[in-house]
C-alpha positions, -999 to 999 in steps of 0.1 A, spaced: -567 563 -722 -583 527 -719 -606 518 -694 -594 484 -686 -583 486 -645 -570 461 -624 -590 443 -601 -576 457 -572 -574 494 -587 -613 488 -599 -619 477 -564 -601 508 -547 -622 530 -576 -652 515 -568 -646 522 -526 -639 558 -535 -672 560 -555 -694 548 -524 -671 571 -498 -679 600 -521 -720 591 -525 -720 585 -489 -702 622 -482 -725 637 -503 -753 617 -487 -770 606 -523 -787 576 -510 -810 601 -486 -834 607 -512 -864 601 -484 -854 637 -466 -868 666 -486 -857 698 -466 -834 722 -461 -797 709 -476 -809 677 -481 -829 688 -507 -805 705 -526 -783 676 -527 -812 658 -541 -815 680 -565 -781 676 -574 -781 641 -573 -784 634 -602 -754 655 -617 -731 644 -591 -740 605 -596 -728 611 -633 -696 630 -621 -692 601 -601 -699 572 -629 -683 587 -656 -660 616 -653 -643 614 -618 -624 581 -635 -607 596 -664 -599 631 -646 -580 605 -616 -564 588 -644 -550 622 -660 -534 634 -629 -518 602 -624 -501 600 -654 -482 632 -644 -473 615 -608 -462 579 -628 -441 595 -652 -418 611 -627 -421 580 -606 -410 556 -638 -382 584 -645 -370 578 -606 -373 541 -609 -352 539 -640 -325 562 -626 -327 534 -595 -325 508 -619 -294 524 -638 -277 530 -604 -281 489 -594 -269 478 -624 -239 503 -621 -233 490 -585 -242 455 -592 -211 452 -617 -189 470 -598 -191 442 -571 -185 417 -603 -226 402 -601 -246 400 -629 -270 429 -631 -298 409 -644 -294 383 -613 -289 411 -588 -318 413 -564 -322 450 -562 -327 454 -600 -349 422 -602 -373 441 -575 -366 477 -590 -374 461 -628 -404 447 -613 -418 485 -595 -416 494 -624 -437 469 -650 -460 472 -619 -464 514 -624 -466 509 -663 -494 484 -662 -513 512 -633 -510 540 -661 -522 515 -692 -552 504 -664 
């Protein structure tokens, strides 16, 4: 998968990053007892976790959740068009499909990010 993101999903990424070093308190490295100094001692493996396999593990299960969601949307799509010349409109200038076609080029470029 490529590495390329967004700049909003990078930014959403990079908020989840500092959430998780905060919950697992990596910038305490001053405390030395008790459980603080296992997590120091962990530090280390989580911060790499954290900068370079927590990314491509997110994007694998989201590929499962965006396939079923493009499946859905291009049922959606298939069901405006249908309905859109039935009421004698142009599909392509009907705004359902316009907004359902554009879901959709929105959820494949989150799965290329």
């Amino acid at each position: 998968m490529s590495t390329h993101q967004t700049p909003e999903s990078q930014e959403k990424f990079n908020q989840l990053k500092a959430l998780l070093r905060e919950m697992f308190q990596l910038d305490r490295g001053d405390l030395d007892f008790g459980l603080y100094r296992i997590m120091n001692m962990m530090a280390d493996k989580v911060t790499k976790f954290l900068d370079n396999d927590l990314l491509p593990q997110v994007k694998t299960i989201l590929a499962g959740v965006s396939d079923e969601d493009r499946a859905d949307l291009e049922k959606h799509i298939e069901d405006a068009r249908a309905m859109a010349k039935t009421l004698g409109i142009n599909p392509d200038d009907a705004p359902k499909v316009i907004e359902l076609k554009q879901l959709l080029a929105e959820a494949r470029t989150d799965l290329a990010s």
